[in-house]
C-alpha positions in Angstrom: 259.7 148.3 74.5 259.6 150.5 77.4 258.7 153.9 76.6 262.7 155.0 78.6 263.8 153.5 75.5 262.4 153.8 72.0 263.8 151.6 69.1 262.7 151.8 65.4 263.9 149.8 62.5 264.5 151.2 59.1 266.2 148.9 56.7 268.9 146.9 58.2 269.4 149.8 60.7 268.2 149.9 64.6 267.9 153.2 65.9 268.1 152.4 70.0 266.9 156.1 71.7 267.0 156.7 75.5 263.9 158.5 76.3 263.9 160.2 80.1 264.5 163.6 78.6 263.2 165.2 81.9 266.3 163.5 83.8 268.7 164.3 80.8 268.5 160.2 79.9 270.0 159.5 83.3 270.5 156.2 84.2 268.3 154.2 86.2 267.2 150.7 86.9 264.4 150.5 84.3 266.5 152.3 81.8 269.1 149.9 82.5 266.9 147.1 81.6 265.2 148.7 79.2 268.5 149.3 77.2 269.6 145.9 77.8 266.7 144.4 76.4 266.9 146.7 73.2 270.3 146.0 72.7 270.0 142.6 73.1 266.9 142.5 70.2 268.6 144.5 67.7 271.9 142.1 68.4 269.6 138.9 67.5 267.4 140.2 64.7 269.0 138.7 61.2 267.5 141.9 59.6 269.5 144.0 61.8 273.3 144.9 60.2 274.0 148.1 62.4 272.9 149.6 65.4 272.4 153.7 66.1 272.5 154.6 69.8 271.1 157.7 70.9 269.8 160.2 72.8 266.3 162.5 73.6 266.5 165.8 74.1 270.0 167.6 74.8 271.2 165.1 76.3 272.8 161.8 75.5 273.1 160.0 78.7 273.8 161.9 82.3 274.8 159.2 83.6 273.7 157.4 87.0 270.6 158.7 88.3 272.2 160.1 91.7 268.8 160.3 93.4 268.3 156.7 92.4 271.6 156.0 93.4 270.8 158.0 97.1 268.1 156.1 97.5 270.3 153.0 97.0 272.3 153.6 99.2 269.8 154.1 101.9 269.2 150.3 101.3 272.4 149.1 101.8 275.2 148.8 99.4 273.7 145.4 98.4 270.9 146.9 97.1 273.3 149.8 95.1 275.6 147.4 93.7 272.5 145.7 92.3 271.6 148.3 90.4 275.5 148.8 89.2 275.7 145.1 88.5 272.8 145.7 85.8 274.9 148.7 84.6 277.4 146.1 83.8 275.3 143.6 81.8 274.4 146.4 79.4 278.4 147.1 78.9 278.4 143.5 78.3 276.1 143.3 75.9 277.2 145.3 73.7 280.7 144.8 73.9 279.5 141.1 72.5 276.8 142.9 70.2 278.0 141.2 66.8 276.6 144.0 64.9 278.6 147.2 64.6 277.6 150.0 66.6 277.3 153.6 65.9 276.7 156.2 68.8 275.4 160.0 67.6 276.0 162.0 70.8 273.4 164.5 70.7 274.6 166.8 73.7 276.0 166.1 77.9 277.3 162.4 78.0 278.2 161.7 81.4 279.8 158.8 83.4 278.6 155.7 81.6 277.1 157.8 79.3 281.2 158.4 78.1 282.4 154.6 79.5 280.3 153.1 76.6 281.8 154.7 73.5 284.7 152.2 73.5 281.7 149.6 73.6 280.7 151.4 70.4 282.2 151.0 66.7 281.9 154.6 65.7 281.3 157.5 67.9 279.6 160.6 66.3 279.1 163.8 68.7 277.3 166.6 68.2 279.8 170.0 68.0 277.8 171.3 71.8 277.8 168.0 73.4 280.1 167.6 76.5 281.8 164.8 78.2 282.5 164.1 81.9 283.8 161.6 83.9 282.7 162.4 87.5 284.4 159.2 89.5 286.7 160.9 91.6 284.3 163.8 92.6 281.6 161.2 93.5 284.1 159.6 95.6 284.1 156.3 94.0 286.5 154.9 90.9 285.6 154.2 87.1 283.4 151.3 85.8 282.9 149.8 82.7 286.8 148.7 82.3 287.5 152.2 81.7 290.7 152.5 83.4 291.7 150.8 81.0 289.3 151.2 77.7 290.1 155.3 78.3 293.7 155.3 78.1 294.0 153.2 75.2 291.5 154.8 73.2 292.3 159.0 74.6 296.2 158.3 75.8 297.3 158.1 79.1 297.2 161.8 80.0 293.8 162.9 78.5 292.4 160.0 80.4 294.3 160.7 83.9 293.3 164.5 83.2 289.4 163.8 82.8 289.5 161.0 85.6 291.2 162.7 88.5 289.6 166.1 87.3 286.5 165.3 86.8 286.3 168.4 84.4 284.0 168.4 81.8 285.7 168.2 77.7 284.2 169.4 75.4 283.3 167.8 71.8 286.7 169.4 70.1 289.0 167.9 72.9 286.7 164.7 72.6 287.7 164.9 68.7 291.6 165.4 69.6 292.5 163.1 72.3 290.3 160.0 70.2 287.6 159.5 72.2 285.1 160.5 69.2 285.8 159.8 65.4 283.6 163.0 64.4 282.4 166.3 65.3 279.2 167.5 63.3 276.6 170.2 63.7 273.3 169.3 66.0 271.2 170.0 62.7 273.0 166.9 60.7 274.3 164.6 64.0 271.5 161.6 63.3 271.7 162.4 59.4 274.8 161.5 59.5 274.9 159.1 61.9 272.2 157.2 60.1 273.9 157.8 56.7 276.7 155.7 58.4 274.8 153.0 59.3 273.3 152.5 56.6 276.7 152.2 54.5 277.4 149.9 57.1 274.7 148.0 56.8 274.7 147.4 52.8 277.7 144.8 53.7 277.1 141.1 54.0 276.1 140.2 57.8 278.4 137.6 57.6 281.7 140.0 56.9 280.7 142.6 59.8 280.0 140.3 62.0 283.5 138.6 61.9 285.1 141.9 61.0 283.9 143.2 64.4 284.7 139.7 66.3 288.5 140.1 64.9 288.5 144.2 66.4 287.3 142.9 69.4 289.4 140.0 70.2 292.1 141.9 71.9 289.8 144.3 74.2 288.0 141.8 75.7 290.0 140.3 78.4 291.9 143.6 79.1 288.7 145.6 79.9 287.2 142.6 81.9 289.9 142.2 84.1 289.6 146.1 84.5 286.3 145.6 85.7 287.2 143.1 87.8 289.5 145.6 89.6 287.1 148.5 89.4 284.2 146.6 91.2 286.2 145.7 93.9 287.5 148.6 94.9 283.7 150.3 94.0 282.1 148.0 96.1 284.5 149.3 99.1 284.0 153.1 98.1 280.5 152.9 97.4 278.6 154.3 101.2 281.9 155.3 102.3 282.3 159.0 103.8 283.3 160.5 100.7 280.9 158.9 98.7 278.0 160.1 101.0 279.2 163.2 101.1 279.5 163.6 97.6 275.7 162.8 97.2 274.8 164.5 100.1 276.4 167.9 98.1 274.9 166.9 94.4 271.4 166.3 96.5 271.6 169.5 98.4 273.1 171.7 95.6 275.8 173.0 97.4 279.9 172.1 96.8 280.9 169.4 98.4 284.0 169.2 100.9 286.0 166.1 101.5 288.6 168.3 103.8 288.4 166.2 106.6 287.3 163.0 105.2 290.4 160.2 106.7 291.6 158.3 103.5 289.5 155.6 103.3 
């Protein structure tokens, strides 16, 4: 296992832990992989009933590296897409995980760090972690089918507020709008989490595993026809003016301004 991800086994549980603390578990090709891989393993084990997704240090997941991202771009948006492609196989993967998942948010959750948890079975969030959803302020659209996984798991007007906002919600409003099932203290967040899991995972294999194929069933094709859309239009965003800008401004620390950007 790659030491951006750490995964240990205790009973029929897999704790899966993103480990780039000094980039707030951002993500980046090798975590991507890295992920993937780990996913994929705990999915495959027979041993493995339940899987516990977390985070290093206060974060959970930033989200996209953006100076990976910048460099991408540099590269062409062949080269960029590549990289978001690979973002997509881990969505994949664990929206056909057969085991249940359990996610323990342990602070910031950003951008696919948030477009997972409907991937997830159980989402449990520490009460100082904070959600964002920076699409529209990076210039580009959601991924992960989450134009359509957010307003049917938050409601139509939580979603379109965090999406065309971009304003970061905090674990409360996360609890309100549905987009977690609980809140908990940092102290207890993977106590709990684990305690969870390991419920979970003292059913027979055979009943979660068809339980979760049966909750599944009707996601599926609606979120991958999301994605279908999303990447199209990503693809054409992605190196536009606003997008470059909008890396430009993260890169240089400064606010970025799309006032006389044309609509592209």
């Amino acid at each position: 296992m790659s030491e951006v991800v750490q995964m240990e086994r205790n009973g029929g549980v897999a704790t899966i832990r993103m480990n780039r603390p000094d980039r707030l578990n951002a993500y980046n090709a090798e975590m991507g992989e890295a992920l993937l891989s780990a996913v994929s393993e705990a999915s495959a084990e027979p041993s493995v009933r339940c899987v516990v997704l977390t985070g290093t240090g206060k974060a959970f997941s930033a989200g996209g590296d953006v100076e990976s991202f910048a460099a991408f771009q540099d590269e062409g948006p062949t080269k960029f897409l590549g990289m978001a492609i690979g973002l997509h196989a881990l969505i994949a993967t664990l929206r056909r995980s057969p085991k249940p998942v359990v996610a323990a948010v342990n602070g910031v959750a950003v951008g696919v760090g948030t477009t997972m948890f409907p991937y997830c079975d159980l989402v449990l969030a520490s009460s100082d972690a904070r959600f964002r959803l920076p699409f529209a302020s990076l210039g580009v659209v959601p991924e992960a089918g989450s134009s359509w996984t957010l307003p049917t798991v938050m409601g139509w007007q939580a979603a379109a507020h965090v999406l065309f906002t971009a304003e970061w919600l905090s674990a409360p409003d996360a609890l309100a709008c549905g987009l977690v099932w609980k809140v908990v203290e940092p102290e207890a967040l993977l106590h709990d989490a684990l305690e969870v899991a390991g419920k979970i995972a003292k059913m027979p294999v055979v009943s979660l595993v068809e339980t979760k194929r049966l909750l599944m069933a009707s996601r599926l094709d609606a979120a991958r026809s999301a994605r279908v859309r999303e990447e199209e239009v990503f693809s054409r965003l992605t190196g536009a003016p606003a997008n470059r800008e909008a890396i430009a401004a993260f890169l240089e620390k400064r606010e970025a301004d799309f006032t006389n950007l044309a609509r592209e």
